[in-house]
Legacy VTK file of the C-alpha trace (Angstrom):
# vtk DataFile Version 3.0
C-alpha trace
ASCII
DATASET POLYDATA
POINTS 237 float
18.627 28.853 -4.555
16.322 26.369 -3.903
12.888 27.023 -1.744
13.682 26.940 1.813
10.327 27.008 3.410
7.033 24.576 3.212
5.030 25.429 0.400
1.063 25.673 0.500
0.269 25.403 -3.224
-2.238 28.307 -2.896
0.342 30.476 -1.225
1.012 32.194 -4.088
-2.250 31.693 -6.801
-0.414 34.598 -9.288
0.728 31.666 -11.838
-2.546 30.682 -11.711
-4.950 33.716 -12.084
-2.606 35.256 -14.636
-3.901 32.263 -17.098
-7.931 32.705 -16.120
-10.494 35.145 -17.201
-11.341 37.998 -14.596
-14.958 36.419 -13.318
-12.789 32.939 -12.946
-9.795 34.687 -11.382
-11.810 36.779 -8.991
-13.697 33.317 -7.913
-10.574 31.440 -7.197
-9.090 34.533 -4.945
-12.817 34.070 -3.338
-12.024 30.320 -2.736
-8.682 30.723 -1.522
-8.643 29.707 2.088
-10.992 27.001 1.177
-8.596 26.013 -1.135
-5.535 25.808 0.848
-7.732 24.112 3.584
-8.697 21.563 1.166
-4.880 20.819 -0.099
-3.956 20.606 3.785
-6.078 18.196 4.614
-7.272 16.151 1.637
-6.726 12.123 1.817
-3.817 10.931 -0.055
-3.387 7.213 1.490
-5.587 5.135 3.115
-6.575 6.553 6.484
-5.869 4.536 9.847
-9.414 3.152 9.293
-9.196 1.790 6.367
-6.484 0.199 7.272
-7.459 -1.582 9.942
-10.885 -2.620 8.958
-10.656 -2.639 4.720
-7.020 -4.519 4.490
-6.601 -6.285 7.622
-10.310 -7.140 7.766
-10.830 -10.984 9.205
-12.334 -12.464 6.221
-8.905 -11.958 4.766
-7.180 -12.037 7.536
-8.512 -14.053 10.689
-5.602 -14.393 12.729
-3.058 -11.902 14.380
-0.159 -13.728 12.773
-2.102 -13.015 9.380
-2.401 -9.230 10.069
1.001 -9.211 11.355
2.625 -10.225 8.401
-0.076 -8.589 5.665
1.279 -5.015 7.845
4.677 -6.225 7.130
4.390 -6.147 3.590
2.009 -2.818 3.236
4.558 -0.836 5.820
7.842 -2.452 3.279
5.499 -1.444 -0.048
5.125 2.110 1.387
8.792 2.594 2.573
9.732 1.408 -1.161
7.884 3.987 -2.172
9.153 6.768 -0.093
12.433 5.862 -1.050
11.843 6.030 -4.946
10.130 9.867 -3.834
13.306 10.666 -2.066
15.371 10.059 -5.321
12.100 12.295 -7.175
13.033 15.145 -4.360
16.364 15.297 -5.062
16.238 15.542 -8.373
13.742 17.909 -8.252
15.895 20.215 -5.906
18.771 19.605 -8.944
16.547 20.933 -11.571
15.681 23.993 -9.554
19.123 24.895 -9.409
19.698 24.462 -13.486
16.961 26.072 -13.953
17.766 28.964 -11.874
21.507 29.303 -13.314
19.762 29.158 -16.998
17.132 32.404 -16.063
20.246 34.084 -14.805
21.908 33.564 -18.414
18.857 34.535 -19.691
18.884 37.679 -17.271
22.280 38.371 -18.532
21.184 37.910 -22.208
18.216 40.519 -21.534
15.799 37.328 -23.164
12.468 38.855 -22.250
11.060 35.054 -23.710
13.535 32.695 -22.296
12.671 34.114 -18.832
9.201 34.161 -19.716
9.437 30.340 -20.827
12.484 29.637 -17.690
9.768 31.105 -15.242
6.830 29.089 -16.261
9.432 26.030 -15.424
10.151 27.636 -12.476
6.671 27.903 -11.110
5.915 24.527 -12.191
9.151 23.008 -9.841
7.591 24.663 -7.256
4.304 22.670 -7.535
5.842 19.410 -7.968
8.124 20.154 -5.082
5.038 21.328 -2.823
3.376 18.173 -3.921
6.057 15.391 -3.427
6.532 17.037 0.324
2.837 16.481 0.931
2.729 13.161 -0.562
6.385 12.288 1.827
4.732 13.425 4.696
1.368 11.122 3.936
3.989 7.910 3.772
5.396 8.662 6.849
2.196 9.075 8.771
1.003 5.690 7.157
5.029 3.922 7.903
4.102 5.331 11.553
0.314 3.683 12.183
1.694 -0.008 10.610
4.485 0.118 13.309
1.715 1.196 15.453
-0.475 -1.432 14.353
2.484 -4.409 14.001
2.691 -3.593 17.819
-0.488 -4.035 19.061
-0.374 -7.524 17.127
3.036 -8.665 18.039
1.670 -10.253 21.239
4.200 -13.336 21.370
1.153 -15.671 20.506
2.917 -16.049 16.868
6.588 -16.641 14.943
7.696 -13.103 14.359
10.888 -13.642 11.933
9.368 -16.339 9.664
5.843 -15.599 7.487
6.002 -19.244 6.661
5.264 -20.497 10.087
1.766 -19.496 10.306
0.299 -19.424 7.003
-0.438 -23.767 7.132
-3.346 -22.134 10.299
-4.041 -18.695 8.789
-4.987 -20.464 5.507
-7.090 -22.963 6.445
-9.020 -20.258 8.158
-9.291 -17.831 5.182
-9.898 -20.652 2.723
-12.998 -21.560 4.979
-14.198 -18.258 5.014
-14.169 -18.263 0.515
-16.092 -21.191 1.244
-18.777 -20.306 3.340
-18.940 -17.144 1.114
-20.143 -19.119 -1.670
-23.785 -19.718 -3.223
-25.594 -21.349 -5.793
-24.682 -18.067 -7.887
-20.971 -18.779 -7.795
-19.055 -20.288 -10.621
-17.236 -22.867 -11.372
-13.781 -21.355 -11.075
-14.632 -19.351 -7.707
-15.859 -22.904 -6.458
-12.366 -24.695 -7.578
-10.386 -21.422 -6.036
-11.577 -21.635 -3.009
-12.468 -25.334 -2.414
-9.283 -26.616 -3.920
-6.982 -25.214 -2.155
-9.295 -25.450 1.478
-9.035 -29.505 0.548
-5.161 -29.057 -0.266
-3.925 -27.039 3.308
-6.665 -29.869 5.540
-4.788 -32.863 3.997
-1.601 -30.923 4.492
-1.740 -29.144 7.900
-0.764 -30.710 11.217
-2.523 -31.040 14.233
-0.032 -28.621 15.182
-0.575 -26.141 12.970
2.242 -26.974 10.212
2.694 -28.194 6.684
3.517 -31.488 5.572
5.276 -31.733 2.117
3.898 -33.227 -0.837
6.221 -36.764 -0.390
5.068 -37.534 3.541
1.850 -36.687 2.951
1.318 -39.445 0.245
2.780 -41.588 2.468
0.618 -40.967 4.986
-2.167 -41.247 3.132
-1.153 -44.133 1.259
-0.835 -46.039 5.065
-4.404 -44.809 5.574
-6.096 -46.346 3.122
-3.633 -49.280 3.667
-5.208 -49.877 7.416
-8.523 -49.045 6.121
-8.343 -52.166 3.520
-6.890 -54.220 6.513
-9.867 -53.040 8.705
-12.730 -53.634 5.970
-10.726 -57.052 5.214
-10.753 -57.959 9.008
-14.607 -56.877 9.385
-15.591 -59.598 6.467
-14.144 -62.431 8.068
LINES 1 238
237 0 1 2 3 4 5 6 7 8 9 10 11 12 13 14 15 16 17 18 19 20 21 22 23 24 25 26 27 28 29 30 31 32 33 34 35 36 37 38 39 40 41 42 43 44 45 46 47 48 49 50 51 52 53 54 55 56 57 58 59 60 61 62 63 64 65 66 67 68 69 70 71 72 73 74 75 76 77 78 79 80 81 82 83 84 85 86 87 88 89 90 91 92 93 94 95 96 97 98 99 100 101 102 103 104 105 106 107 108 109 110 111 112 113 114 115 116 117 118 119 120 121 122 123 124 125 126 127 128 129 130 131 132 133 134 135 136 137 138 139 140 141 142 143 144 145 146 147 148 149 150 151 152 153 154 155 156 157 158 159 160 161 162 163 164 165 166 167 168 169 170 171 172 173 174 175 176 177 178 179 180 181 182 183 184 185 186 187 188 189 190 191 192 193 194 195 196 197 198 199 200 201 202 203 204 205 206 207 208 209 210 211 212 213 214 215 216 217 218 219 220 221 222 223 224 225 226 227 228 229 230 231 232 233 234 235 236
């Protein structure tokens, strides 16, 4: 049958200690509530910190449609993810069971080495399945601070349904910050990457905060520099 109850990995350390020399064993036992502290509570995603200030920091991100949208995408990358560990945990469960029915044959046979060998299997499942519960539990408490987040940003100041709407204003802002972050040491490519595309999104974006496509904005341009010939024409007469 498969293990009922949450697992601590250092519940049972007897897989462990059988493997180590005495002094090593005996220093492990010492450690052991340390230990199980430390698996409790170690990091395994980023924490709501880091979140907030290292991925939705405002260089990056300068506007609360920007870190609306950038949660979006980390809280769908980490659901993905919990779904691909849900298919892990189930099969994990499955080989438990075969695994089980083949140290009962072995039982049966009286194959003092097949259970040795099924056991070590056995303890090993165990792990994996104590592991994969911790690192389920870790995506749900990160699923739960992006809704949390999303939230606090979803203040009706932005286009909630489409992450096209805001990017011609969130853009313009990030591509200023790249360049304002440049110096005299940066390259020629990191000058192009940022500056090229700043140039691109000003002769794009509206005055309203949208994007013109590539055929109006020629044309618009193209009348510019017609009434600016007209005007530098009328000013020599």
């Amino acid at each position: 049958m498969a293990e009922e109850k949450d697992l601590i990995i250092t519940d049972d350390l007897k897989p462990v200690l059988s493997v180590l020399k005495n002094e090593d064993a005996q220093a492990v036992v010492a450690l052991k509530e340390e230990l199980t502290d430390n698996w409790v509570k170690k990091q395994i995603f980023r924490t709501e910190t880091e979140m907030r200030i290292s991925v939705l920091n405002d260089a990056k991100h300068p506007t609360a449609a920007s870190k609306y949208w950038q949660s979006v995408r980390e809280m769908g990358s980490m659901f993905d993810s919990l779904i691909g560990l849900s298919f892990d945990m189930r099969r994990n469960v499955i080989k438990r069971m075969k695994l089980e029915h083949k140290m009962q044959a072995a039982i049966d046979k009286g194959d003092d080495l097949k259970q040795m060998e099924l056991q070590v299997d056995l303890d090993e499942n165990l792990v994996e399945k104590a592991n994969m519960e911790q690192v389920a539990h870790d995506r749900v408490r990160e699923l739960k601070t992006w809704s949390q987040i999303k939230a606090e940003l979803d203040d009706g100041s932005f286009n909630n349904r489409d992450v096209n709407a805001h990017q011609a204003d969130s853009y313009s802002k990030i591509l200023h910050n790249r360049v304002q972050a440049l110096s005299e040491h940066s390259g020629p490519a990191e000058v192009i990457n940022a500056a090229g595309p700043l140039a691109t999104v000003n002769r794009l974006k509206t005055k309203d905060g949208k994007l013109l496509d590539f055929k109006t904005a020629t044309l618009q341009l193209k009348a510019k520099e017609e009434a600016l010939k007209l005007q530098q024409s009328e000013q020599q007469k």
